[in-house]
C-alpha positions in Angstrom: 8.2 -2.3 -1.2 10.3 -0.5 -3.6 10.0 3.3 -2.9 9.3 6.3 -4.2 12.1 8.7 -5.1 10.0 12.0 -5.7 6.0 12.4 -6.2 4.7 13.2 -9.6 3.0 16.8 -8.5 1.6 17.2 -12.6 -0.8 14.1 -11.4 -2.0 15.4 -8.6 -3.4 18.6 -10.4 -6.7 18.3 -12.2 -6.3 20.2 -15.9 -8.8 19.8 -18.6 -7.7 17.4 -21.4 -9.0 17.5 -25.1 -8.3 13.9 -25.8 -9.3 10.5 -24.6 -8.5 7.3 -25.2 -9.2 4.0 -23.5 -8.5 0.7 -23.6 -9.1 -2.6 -22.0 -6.6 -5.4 -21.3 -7.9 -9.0 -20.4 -4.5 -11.4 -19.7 -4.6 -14.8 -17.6 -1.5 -16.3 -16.1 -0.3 -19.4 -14.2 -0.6 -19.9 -10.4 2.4 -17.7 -8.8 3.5 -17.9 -5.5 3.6 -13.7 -5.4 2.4 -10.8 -7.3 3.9 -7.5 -7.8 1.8 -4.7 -9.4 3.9 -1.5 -9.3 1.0 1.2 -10.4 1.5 5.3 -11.3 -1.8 7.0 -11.5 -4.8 4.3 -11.0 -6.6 1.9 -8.3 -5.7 -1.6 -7.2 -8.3 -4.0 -6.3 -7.4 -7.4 -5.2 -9.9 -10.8 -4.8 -8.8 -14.0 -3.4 -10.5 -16.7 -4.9 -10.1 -20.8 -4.9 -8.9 -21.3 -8.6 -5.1 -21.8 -9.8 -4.8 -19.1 -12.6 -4.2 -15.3 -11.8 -6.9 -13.1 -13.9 -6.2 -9.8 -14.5 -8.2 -6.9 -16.3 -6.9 -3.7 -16.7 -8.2 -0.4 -17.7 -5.8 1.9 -19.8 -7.5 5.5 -20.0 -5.2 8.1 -21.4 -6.2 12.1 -21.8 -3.9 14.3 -23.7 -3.7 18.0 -24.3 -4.0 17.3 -28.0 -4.1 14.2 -31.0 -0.1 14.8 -30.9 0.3 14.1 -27.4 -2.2 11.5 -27.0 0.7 9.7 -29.4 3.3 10.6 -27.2 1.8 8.9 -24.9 1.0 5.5 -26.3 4.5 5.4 -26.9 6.3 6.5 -23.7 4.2 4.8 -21.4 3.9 1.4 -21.1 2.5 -1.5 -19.1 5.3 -4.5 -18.4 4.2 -8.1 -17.8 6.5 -10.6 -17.0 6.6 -14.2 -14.9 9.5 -15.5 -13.6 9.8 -18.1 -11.1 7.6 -18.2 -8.6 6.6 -14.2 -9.3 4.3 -12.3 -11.4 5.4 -8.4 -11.8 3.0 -6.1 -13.3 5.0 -2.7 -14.0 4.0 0.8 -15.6 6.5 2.2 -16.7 7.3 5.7 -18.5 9.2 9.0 -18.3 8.3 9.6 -15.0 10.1 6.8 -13.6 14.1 7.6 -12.4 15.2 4.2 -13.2 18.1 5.4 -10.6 20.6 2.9 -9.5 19.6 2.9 -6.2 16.1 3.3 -6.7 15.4 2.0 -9.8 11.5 2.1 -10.0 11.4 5.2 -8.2 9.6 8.6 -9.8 10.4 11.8 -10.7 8.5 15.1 -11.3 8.7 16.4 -15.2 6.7 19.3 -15.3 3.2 18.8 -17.2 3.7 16.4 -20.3 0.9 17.4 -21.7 -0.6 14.4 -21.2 -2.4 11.8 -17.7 -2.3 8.2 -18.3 -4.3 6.0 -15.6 -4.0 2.2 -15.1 -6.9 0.8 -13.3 -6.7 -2.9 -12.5 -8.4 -5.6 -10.8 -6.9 -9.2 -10.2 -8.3 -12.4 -9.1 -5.5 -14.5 -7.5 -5.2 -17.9 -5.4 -6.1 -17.2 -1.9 -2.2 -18.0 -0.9 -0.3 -15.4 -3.0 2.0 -13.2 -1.6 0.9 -9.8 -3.0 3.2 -6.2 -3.1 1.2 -3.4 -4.3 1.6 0.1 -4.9 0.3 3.1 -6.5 0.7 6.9 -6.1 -2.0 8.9 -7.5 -6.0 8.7 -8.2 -6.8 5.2 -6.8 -7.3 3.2 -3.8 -5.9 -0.1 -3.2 -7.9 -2.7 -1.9 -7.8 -6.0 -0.9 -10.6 -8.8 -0.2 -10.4 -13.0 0.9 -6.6 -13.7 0.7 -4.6 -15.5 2.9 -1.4 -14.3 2.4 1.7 -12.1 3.8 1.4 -8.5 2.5 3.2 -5.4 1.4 0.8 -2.5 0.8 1.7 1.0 -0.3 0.0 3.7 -1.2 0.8 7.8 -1.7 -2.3 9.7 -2.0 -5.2 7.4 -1.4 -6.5 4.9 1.0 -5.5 1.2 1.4 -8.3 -1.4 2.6 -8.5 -5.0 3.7 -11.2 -7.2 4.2 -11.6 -10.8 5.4 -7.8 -11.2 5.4 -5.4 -13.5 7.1 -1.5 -13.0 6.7 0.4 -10.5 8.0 2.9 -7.4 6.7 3.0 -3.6 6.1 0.3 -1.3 4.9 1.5 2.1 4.0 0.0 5.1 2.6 0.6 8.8 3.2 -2.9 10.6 2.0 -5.7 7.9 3.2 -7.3 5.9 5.4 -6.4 2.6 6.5 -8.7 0.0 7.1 -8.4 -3.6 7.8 -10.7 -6.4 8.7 -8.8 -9.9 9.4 -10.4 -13.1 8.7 -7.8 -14.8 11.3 -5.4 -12.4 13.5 -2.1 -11.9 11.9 0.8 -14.6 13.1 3.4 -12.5 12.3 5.0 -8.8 13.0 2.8 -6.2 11.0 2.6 -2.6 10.2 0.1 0.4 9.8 1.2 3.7 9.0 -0.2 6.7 7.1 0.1 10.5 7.7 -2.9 11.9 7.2 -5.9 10.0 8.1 -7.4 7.2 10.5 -5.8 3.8 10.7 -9.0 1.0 12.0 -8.3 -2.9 12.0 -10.3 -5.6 13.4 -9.1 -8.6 14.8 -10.5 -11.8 16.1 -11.9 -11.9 19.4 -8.9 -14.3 21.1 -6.4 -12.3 19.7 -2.6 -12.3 21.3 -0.6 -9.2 20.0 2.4 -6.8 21.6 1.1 -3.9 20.0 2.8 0.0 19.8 0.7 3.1 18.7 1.7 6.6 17.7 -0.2 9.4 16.8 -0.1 13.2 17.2 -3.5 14.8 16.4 -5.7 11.9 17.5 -6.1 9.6 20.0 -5.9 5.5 20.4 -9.0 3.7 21.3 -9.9 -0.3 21.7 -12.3 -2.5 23.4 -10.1 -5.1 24.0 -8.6 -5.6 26.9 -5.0 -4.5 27.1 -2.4 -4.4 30.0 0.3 -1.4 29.7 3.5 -2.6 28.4 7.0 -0.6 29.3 8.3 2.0 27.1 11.3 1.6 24.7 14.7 2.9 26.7 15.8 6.3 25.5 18.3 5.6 22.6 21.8 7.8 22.6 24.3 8.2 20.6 27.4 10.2 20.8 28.1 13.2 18.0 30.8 15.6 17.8 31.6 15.3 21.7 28.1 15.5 22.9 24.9 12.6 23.6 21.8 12.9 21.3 18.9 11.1 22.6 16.3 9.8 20.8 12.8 8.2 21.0 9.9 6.9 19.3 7.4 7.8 21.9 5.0 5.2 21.0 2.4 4.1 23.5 2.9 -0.5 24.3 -0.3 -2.3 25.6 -0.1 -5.6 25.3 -3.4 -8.2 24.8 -4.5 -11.5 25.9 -0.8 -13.3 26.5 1.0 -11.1 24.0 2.5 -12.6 20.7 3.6 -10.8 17.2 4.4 -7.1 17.0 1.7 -5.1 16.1 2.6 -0.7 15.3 0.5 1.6 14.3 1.8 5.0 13.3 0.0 8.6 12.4 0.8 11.8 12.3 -3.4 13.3 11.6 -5.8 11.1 12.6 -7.2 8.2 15.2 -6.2 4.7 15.6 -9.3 2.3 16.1 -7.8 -1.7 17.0 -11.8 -3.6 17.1 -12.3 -7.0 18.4 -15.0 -7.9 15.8 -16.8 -10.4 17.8 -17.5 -14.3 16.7 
C-alpha cells in the first residue's frame, strides 16, 4: 500500500461550511485483474459480484467557507481514472497530496483551505479482483463476497470484511477491524490497528501459525491452539555495544499449522472465532 507521508489534521476538525455542492459520478469499466482506489476524506465499500464489468458510483460532496472557495475547489481537487493493463486506479488527487519522490501519493498538512471535499464510493467488481484500498479521514472501508488477495488501509476509521476468501494486510490506525472469511486465508496475512479491537472468523478446520500483540487488551479464541516458541532475541552491535530487540508477540499454533497469521494492537482486544459450519 502506498503510504501516508503526513495526516491532513484540517480534515479531521469539524468547522461549519457555508457552501455545498454535490455531485454524482456513474462510470463502468472492463474486467481488471486489480483495483486501486487511493481515497482522502470518504468511505470505501466494496461487493463482489459474478459479472465481468467493474461498476463504480461515486459521490463528490464538497463544502467551502464561501462561493469563491467552493471554486477553488472544483479546480484543485480532482478525481483520476485510468486502466492500464491488467489494473484499474481510481486516484483523488489535490493540494494535499506531496507528490514527493519517494512517496509520491503521500499527504501533507496545509493549514485550513477553506474548503472539505469528500469522495464516497461504492464498486461492484468480479469476485477474483485483487483490490488495494485506502482512505484517511471520514469513512470506513468495507469489503463484502470477494475472493481475492487484499491490501487494506485505513487512518481514522474502521476496515471490515465479510464473506471473504483471499488473503493479505488490513491496516488502520483509528478503528476496528473486523473480518469474517468465507474460506480461511491460504496465504500469510495481516491485522493491525492502534486503537481499537481486531475480530476475524475463520472456518472451523482451519490450519494457521498465528502471532498476536497487544498492550491494553487481551487475546482470546475458542479454537484450539498449542503454544508455539517465541522469536529469538535479535542483536545487533552499535557503537561498541549489543542492542537487543524483540517483538514480544504471543505464537499458538492451530490444527497442523500452515500460513502466517499476526495480529498487532496497541488499545484494544484481539478476538480469532471459529464460526462454526
Amino acid at each position: 500500500m502506498k503510504k501516508l507521508a503526513i495526516l491532513l489534521s484540517a480534515v479531521s476538525i469539524a468547522y461549519g461550511f457555508d457552501e455545498e455542492a454535490k455531485e454524482t459520478i456513474r462510470k463502468t469499466f472492463p474486467s481488471a485483474a486489480r483495483v486501486d482506489v487511493e481515497n482522502v476524506n470518504g468511505y470505501i465499500h466494496v461487493t463482489g459480484y459474478n459479472g465481468a464489468d467493474i461498476q463504480l458510483v461515486a459521490e463528490k460532496i464538497i463544502k467551502a467557507d464561501s462561493a469563491d472557495r467552493m471554486e477553488v475547489a472544483k479546480r484543485e481537487v480532482t478525481l483520476d481514472m485510468s486502466q492500464s493493463g491488467d489494473t484499474l486506479t481510481v486516484f483523488v488527487d489535490g493540494p494535499f497530496r506531496c507528490h514527493c519522490e519517494d512517496n509520491r501519493f503521500g499527504t501533507r498538512d496545509r493549514g485550513r483551505p477553506g474548503y472539505r471535499v469528500t469522495y464516497n464510493f461504492e464498486l461492484k467488481v468480479p469476485t477474483a479482483t485483487f483490490l488495494r484500498l485506502s482512505t484517511v479521514n471520514g469513512g470506513d472501508i468495507r469489503v463484502e463476497n470477494t475472493t481475492g488477495d487484499f491490501d487494506l488501509s485505513n487512518v481514522n476509521d474502521s476496515i471490515e470484511m465479510k464473506e471473504v476468501t483471499g488473503s493479505g494486510q488490513v491496516h488502520t490506525v483509528n478503528g476496528k477491524i473486523s473480518a469474517l472469511f468465507a474460506k480461511n486465508p491460504a496465504g500469510k496475512s495481516s491485522f493491525r490497528t492502534v486503537n481499537g479491537t481486531i475480530e476475524t472468523s475463520f472456518r472451523p478446520n482451519l490450519s494457521a501459525d498465528i502471532w498476536v500483540k497487544t498492550f491494553n487488551g487481551g487475546a482470546y479464541t475458542d479454537f484450539t491452539v498449542t503454544a508455539l516458541p517465541r522469536v529469538p532475541v535479535e542483536s545487533e552491535r552499535r557503537n561498541g555495544k549489543f542492542v537487543y530487540r524483540s517483538d514480544i508477540m504471543a505464537a499458538m499454533r492451530v490444527g497442523n499449522g500452515g500460513p502466517e497469521f499476526k495480529y498487532e494492537t496497541l488499545n484494544g482486544n484481539v478476538r480469532i472465532i471459529n464460526r462454526g459450519q
